[in-house]
N, C-alpha and C positions, 0 to 999 in steps of 0.2 A: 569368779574368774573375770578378768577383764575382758572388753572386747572391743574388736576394731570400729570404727564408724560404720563402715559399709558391709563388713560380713563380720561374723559371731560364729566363734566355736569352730573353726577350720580344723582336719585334723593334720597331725603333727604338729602344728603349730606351739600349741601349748608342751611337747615334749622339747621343742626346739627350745624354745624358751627357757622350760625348768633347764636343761642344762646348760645353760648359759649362764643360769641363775646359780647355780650348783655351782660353777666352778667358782663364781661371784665368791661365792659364800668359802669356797674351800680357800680360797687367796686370803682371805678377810682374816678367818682363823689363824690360819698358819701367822698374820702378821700382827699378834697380840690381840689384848685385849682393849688396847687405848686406853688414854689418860683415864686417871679416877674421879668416878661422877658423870662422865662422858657418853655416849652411847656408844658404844663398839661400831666399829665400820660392820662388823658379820652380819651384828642383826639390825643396820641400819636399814639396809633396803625393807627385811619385815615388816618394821617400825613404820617406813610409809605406806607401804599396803594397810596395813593395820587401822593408820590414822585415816584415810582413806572408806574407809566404813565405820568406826570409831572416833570422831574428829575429838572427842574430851578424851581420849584413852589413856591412863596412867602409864608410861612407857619406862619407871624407873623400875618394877616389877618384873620386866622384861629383862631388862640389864642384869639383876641383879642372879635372873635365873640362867641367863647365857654365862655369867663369868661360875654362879657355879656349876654347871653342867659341862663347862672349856675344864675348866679346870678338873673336875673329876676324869673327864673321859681323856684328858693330854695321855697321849702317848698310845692309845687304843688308834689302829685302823680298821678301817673296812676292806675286806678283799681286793677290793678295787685298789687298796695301796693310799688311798685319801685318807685325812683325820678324822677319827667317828665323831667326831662334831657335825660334821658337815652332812650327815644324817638325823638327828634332832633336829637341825636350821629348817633342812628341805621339808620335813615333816612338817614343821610351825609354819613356815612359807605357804603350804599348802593349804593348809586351817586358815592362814592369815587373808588368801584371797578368794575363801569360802565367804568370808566377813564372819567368824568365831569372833568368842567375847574374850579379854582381856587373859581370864583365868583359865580359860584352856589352852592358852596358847602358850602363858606359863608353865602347865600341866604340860603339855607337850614337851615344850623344851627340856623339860626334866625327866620325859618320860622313861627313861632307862637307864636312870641314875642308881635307884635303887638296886635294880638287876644286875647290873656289869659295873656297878663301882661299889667303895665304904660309903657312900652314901645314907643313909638312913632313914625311917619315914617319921623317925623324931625331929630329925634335924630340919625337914620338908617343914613339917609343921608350923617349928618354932622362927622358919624364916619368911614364910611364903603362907602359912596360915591351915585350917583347916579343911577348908574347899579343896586347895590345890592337895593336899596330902590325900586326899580321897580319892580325887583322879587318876594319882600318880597309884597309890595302892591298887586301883583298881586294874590299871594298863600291866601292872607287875604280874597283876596274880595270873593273868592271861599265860606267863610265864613262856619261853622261846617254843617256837612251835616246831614241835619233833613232826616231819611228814611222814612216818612211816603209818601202814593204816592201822593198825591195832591204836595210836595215841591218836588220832584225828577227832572219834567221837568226845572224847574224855578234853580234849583240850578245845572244843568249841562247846561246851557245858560250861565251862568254865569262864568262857567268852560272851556268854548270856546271861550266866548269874550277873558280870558285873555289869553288862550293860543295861541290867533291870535294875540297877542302884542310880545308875546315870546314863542318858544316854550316850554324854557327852564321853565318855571313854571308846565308845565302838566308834565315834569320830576319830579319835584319836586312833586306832586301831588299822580304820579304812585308810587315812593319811598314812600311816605307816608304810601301809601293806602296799599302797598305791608307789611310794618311794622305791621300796624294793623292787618291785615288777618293772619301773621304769630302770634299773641298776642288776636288772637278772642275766645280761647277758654275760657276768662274768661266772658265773654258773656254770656245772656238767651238765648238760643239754638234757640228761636225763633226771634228774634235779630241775631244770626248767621246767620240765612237762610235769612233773609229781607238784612242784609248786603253782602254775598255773591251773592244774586241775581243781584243786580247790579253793583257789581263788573263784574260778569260772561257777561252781556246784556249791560255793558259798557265801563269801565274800561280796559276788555280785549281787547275787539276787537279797544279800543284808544290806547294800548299799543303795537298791531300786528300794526296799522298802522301807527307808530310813528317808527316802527322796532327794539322795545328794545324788543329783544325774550329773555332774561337773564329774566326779568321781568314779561312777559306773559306767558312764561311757569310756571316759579312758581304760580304764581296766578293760572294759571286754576288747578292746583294739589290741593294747600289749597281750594277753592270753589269745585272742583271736590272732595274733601274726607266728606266738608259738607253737600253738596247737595243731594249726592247721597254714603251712606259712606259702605251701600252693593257691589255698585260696587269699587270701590275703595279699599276693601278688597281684593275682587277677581284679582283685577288686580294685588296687591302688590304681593301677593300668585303667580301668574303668574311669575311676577318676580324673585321671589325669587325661585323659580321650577325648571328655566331654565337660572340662573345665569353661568352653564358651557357652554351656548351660547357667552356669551363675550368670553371665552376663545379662541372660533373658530374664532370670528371677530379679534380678538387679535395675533392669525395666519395668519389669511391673512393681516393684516398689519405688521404684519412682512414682508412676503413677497412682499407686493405691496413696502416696501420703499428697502428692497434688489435688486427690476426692476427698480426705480428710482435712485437710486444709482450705479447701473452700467452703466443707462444710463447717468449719468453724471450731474443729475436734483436735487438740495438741495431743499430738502422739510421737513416740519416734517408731521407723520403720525399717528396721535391718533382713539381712539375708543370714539366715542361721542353716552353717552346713552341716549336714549330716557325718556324722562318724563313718569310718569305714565297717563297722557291723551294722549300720543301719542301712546301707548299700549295699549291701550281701542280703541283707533280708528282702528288700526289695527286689533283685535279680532273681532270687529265688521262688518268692511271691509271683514275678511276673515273667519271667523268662529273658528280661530285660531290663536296661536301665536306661531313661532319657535325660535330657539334661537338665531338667524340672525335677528329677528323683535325687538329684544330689543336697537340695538344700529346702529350705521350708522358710514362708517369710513371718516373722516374728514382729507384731505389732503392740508398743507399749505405752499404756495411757496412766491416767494418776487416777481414774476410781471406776470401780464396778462396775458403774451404771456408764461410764464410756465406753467401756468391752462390747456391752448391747447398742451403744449408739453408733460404735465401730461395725461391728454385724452388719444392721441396719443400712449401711453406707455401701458396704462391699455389696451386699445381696441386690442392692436398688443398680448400683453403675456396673457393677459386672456380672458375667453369668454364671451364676452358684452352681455347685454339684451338691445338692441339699443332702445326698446320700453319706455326705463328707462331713456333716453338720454335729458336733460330740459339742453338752454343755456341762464340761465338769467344775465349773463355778457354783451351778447352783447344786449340783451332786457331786465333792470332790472325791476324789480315789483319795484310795486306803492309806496314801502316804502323805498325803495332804498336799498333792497337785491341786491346782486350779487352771483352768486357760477357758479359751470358748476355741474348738479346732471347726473349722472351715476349708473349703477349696475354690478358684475363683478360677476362668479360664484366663491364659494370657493371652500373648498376641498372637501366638499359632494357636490356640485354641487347648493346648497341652492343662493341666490341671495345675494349678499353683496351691501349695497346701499352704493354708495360715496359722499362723496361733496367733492370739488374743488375751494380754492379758496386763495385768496393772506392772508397775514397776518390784514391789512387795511379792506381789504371787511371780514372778520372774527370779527375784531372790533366794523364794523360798523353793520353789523348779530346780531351782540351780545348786543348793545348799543345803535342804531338805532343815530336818533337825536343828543341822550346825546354826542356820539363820536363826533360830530363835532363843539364843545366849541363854541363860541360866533357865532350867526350867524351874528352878524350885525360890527363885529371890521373889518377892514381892515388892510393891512400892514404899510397906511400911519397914522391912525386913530383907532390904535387897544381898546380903550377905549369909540371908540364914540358912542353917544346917543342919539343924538339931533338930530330935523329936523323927518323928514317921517322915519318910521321904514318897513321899507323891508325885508321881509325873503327869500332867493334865496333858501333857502333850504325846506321850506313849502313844503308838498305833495300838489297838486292839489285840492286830497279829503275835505283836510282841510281849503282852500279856499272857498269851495264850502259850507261846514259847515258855514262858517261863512255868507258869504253870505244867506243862508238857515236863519238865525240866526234871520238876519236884516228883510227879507221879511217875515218873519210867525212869527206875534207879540204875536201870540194864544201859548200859551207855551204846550198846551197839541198836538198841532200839530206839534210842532218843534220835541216834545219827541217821536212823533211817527215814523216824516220822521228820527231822528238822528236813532233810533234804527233799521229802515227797511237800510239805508246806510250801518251801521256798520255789520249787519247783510249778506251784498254783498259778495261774494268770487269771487273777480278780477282776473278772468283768461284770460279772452283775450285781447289783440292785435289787431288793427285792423288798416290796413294801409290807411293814405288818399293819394288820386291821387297828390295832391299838395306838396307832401313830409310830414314826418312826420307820425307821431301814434295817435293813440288813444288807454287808457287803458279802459277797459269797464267790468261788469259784464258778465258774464255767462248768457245767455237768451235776454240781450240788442238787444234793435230792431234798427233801423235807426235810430227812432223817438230820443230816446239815445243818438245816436252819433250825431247828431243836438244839443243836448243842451250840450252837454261836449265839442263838439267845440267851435262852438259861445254863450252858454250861453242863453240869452235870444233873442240873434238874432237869434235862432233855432226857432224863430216863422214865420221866413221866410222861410222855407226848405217848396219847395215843390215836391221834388222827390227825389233819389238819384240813381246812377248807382253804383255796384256790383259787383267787379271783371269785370266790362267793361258793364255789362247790366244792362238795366232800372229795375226796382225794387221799390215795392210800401214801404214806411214808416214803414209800420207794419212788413218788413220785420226782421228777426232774424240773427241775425250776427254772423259767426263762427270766431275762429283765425285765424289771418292772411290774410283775407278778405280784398279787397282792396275796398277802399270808396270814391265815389263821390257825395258831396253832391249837389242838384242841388236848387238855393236858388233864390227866387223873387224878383225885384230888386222896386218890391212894399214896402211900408215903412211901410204902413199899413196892409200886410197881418198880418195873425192869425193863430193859432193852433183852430182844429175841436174839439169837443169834446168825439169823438171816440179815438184823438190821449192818449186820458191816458189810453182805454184799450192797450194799445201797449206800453205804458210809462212803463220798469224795475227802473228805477233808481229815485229816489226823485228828485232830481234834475231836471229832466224834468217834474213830476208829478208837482210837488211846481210851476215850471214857467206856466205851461199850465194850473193851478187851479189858478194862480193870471190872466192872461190874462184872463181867460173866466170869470174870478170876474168883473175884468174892463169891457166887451165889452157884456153886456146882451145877453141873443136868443131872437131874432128880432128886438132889435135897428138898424134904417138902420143905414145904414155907404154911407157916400156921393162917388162917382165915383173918383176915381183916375184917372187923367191921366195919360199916359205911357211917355207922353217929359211935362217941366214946361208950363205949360200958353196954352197948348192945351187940354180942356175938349172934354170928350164923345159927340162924336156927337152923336141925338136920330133916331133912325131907320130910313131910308128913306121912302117914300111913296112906294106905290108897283104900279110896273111900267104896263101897260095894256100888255093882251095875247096880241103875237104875233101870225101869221101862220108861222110854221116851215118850212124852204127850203129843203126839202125832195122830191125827184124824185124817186116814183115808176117804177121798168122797167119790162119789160116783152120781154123776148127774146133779150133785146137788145133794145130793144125800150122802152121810158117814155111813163107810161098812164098817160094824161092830166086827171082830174077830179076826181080822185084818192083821198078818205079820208082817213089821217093819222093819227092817235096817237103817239106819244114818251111813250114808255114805265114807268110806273111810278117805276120800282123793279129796273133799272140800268139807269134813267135819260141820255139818250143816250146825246153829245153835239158834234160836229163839233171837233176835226178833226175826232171823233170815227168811229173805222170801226163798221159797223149796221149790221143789217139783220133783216126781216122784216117775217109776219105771216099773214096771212087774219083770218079777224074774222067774225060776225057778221053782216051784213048789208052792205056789201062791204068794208070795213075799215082794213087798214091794222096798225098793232100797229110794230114799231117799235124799235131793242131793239141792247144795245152793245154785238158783236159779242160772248165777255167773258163771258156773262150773265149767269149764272145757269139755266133760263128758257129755254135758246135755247136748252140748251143740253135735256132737260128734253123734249122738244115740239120734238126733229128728234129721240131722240131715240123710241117715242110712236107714229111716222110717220105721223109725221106733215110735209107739204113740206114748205120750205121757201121762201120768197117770193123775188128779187132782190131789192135792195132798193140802195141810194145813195145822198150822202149829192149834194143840187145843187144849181147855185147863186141866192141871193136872187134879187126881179125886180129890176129893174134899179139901179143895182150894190150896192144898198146901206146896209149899217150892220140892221141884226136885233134880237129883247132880245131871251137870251136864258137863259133857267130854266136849273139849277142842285142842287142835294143835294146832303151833302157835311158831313161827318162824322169826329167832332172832338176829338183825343183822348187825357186827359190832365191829372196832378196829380190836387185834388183838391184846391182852393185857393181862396181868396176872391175877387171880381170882375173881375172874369175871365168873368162873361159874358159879361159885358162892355168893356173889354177890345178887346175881339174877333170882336164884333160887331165896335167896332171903325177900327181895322186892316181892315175888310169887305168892310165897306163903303169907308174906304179909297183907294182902290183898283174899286171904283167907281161900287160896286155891290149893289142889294138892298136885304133886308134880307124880303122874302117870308113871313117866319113859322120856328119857332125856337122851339127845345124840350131839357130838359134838364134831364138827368137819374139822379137817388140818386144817390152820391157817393157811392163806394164798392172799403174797401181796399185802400181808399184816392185816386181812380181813378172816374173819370167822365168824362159822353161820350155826347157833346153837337153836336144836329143833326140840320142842318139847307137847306132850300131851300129858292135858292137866285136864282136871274136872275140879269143875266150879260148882257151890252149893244151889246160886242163880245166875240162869244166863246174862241178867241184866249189869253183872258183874265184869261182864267180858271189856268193854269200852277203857272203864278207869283199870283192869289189870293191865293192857296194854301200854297204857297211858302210863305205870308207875314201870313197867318192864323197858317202856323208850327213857324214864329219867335216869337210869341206870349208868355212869358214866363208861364212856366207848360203846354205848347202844344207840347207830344213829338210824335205826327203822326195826316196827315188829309189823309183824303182818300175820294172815290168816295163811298158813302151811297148806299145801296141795295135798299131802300125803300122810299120816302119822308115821313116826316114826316106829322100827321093828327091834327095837332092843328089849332088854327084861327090865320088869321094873327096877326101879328103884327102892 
């Protein structure tokens, strides 16, 4: 959009204008087509905007798509009683001071040629080429949008497929849509509101994240004046109250480019006024509004490294609100903003908000997508079309839409996940261990960050570490957070069906609702092995008691005949140091030295008793019980897999107990007997390599189940 010297973006302004521009355009029409060869006076004015950000721009392509788009649509009006011309015009006029490239603006001008006239997309083709015929096809199949709600999911499905072919058609789409709203009031008032609604619940928030805010901000003022047109008074009222508040913003930019100019920094320095929903937010926000809340000063340099020398300047001669201080230059948001935001005090001391940013990243603020003209031309192939269409400049989100698209063929379900998506406000960041980011919602759990990395191989996450510690799924993620996801290298794990109370984002709800679609509760699922071609071996047999080699002493001397127990609360094993208790019947139960029981039995003056591990007869090994407590994130055939680690370690599994998962954690307890204790260390050792086992320990208790 254009802008004045001294302020940027005023609102009403630019409606003022488009219809000024509109009627330009409706005269122009009505009074032919002009000489042959010529450029039509209609879209002469486009034609300078156009050249205006395009200075080489081919402009007989233009011409050639206005006479035939006039000519098809002669005799068609718009409600309002104007020539449907003068709706293609306003649409391309809109794209035209977006700064779009050559070929969409042709695409525009014809975009409804095919629909409401004989037009043809052969005809497109064979005048205007194949690019233009793709855009036009694309804006077509969008096809008129019925608002009753049963067609709404079904007709924005439709509006994603094709913007996943180009983005450059959902421009075309938002211009439209922007033209109508400003043309809604000849409308039944209740038809306004059914068509503002979902502009507001879609439209917008496809326009914030496409980053054409030239476009979203007006939209939400037009649907903000319908919707709700008591508050929309009041806020105007607001505005107009405290309109000698720009004047103050308008001081301090005076003075902020007087410290950038001495210091030797070319910038320009404007006042960019807020929209009337961005004053509403703020009243809201604060229970008021000053006259520093109506505009923000917008500070613009030719590179990068000026933005931080701009900083630099501000924070040195004025006094920063550092709490105000956002650098999404070197971290841009999800739409491909850029700025450095700041706050400096004025001359009453009131907050003055900045932004900071080059002329380019102000374009592309301003224009999002539209700014960056063909995504698919290259330098060697700036025409090309053919073969796979690739967008390098797609947001992620919108990948992820389409994908969403494909798997949820239930249209009332697509309409729900697109509108809880759009609905997200992407604030954070969040760093993974392996390099790189992740952009995530506000509230995003791990579970989250699992399916926006990998997608649907997030149904292998099964733990992840947090700023360096372990950390259960459901955990919630702050900015800046560093992320490690810890993933199974099982093919068939699965997501639980707890994990979607912990699921913010569709995306992972969509994946983890198609998986648990596929994979029933309680269909088994056959054992994985952990290497190819080696299946779960089944429990071993349980190997016979042995007598423990335990020498009771006394004084220094072993009692021969002496009954022993192993304590069953700390499964004592060779090499532990022991200590021992007499109980009942002459038996003495022995227990590890660390035990919580000892402490408990000397401090209530229990005397202990000498005890000591001693060789077994004729030198030979013999089985020894322990149980054995394993800590793990939840996951599917974890218990086969531990029990295969076990046995392979040549232990036999006693009595196995398994807790409910809690928090995607599970605590599986087992008592095994080992042929030598000396065995215990490396079984441990192979029971922690176990994947989702991040600790084993020595169990308090055995477990009380039957064997196995």
């Amino acid at each position: 959009m254009s802008t004045d010297a001294t302020h940027e973006g005023a609102p009403g302004r630019r409606r003022g204008r488009a219809r000024l521009d509109l009627r330009r355009l409706g005269r122009a029409a009505l009074g032919g087509s002009g000489a042959r060869g010529r450029l039509p006076d209609a879209i002469d004015h486009v034609a300078k905007v156009h050249r205006g950000h395009h200075p080489g721009a081919d402009l007989d392509i233009l011409r050639r798509a206005y006479l035939l788009a006039e000519s098809s649509h002669r005799g068609q009006t718009r409600k309002s009683g104007e020539p449907y011309i003068t709706h293609p015009l306003a649409v391309t006029l809109i794209l035209a001071e977006l700064g779009a490239e050559t070929t969409t603006l042709t695409a525009s001008l014809l975009h409804d040629t095919v629909e409401d006239t004989e037009v043809t997309l052969e005809q497109v083709r064979g005048q205007f080429g194949e690019e233009v015929r793709f855009l036009v096809d694309g804006v077509t199949k969008l096809e008129k949008v019925d608002y009753g709600a049963a067609a709404e999911p079904e007709t924005f499905r439709k509006m994603l497929v094709a913007t996943g072919n180009d983005v450059r058609v959902m421009s075309i789409k938002l211009a439209d849509r922007l033209h109508n709203m400003r043309t809604l009031g000849v409308m039944r008032p209740e038809k306004q509101v059914r068509i503002a609604k979902v502009t507001r619940d879609v439209l917008i928030p496809l326009a914030e994240r496409l980053g054409v805010q030239a476009l979203k901000t007006e939209l939400e003022d037009l649907v903000f004046a319908i919707l709700h047109p008591d508050e929309y008074a009041r806020t105007r009222e607001l505005v107009t109250g405290h309109a000698a508040g720009l004047a103050t913003l308008g001081t301090t930019a005076e003075r902020v480019q007087a410290v950038l100019r001495e210091a030797g920094i070319a910038a320009d320095v404007l006042v960019k006024q807020r929209h009337f929903v961005s004053v509403h937010r703020v009243r809201l926000k604060r229970g008021e509004v000053t006259g520093s809340d109506l505009g923000r000063l917008l500070v613009l340099v030719a590179e990068d490294a000026d933005c931080y020398a701009v900083l630099g300047e501000l924070h040195t001669c004025f006094t920063p609100f550092i709490s105000e201080f956002k650098d999404f230059i070197a971290t841009p948001k999800f739409n491909l903003y850029q700025s450095l935001h700041t706050a400096v005090a004025g001359p009453g001391g009131e907050p003055a908000q900045v932004l900071i940013r080059t002329h380019q990243m102000h374009k592309v603020a301003e224009a999002g997508v539209v700014a960056l003209g063909n995504p698919y031309a290259t330098p060697e192939t700036p025409d090309a079309t053919d073969g796979e269409r690739v967008d390098p400049t797609r947001p992620g989100w919108l990948s992820r839409l389409l994908e969403w698209q494909r798997a949820t063929p239930d249209p009332d379900t697509f309409w729900t996940s697109l509108r809880d998506e759009l609905a997200l406000d992407r604030e954070i960041t969040v760093f993974r261990a392996d390099g790189g980011t992740i952009g995530l919602p506000a509230g995003a759990s791990c579970v989250d960050a699992a399916y926006a990395q990998h997608g649907d191989g997030g149904h292998s996450c099964i733990g992840a570490r947090v700023n360096g510690r372990l950390a259960t799924l459901s955990t919630v993620l702050r900015d800046g957070d560093t992320l490690q996801l810890l993933m199974s290298r099982d093919s068939a794990s699965g997501p639980s069906p707890d994990w979607l109370e912990h699921a913010r984002t569709p995306a992972a709800r969509i994946a983890i609702e198609r998986w648990l679609a596929s994979h029933p509760a309680g269909e088994p699922a056959p054992p994985v092995p952990l290497s190819p071609g080696r299946p779960c071996p089944p429990p071993r047999a349980t190997a016979p008691a042995a007598r423990w080699p335990v020498a009771v002493t006394a004084d220094g001397a072993d009692l021969a005949a002496a009954s022993v127990r192993l304590a069953g609360c700390c499964t004592p094993v060779p090499p532990d140091e022991v200590t021992g208790f007499a109980v009942r019947g002459g038996a003495v139960t022995v227990h590890r030295a660390q035990c919580p029981a000892v402490h408990r039995m000397v401090a209530s003056g229990r005397e202990p008793v000498g005890v000591r591990w001693s060789s077994p007869e004729g030198g030979g090994a013999r089985d020894y019980r322990v149980t054995l407590r394993a800590e793990s994130f939840s996951r599917p055939h974890l218990l086969a897999d531990l029990t295969e680690a076990i046995a392979a370690e040549g232990a036999a599994v006693i009595s196995a107990a398994v807790e409910p998962p809690h928090e995607q954690r599970v605590r599986h307890t087992y008592t095994l007997q080992l042929p030598d204790a000396a065995q215990l260390p490396e079984l441990m050792r192979a029971m922690r390599r176990v994947p989702g086992v991040y600790d084993v320990e020595r169990a308090g208790r055995p477990v009380a189940t039957a064997p196995l």
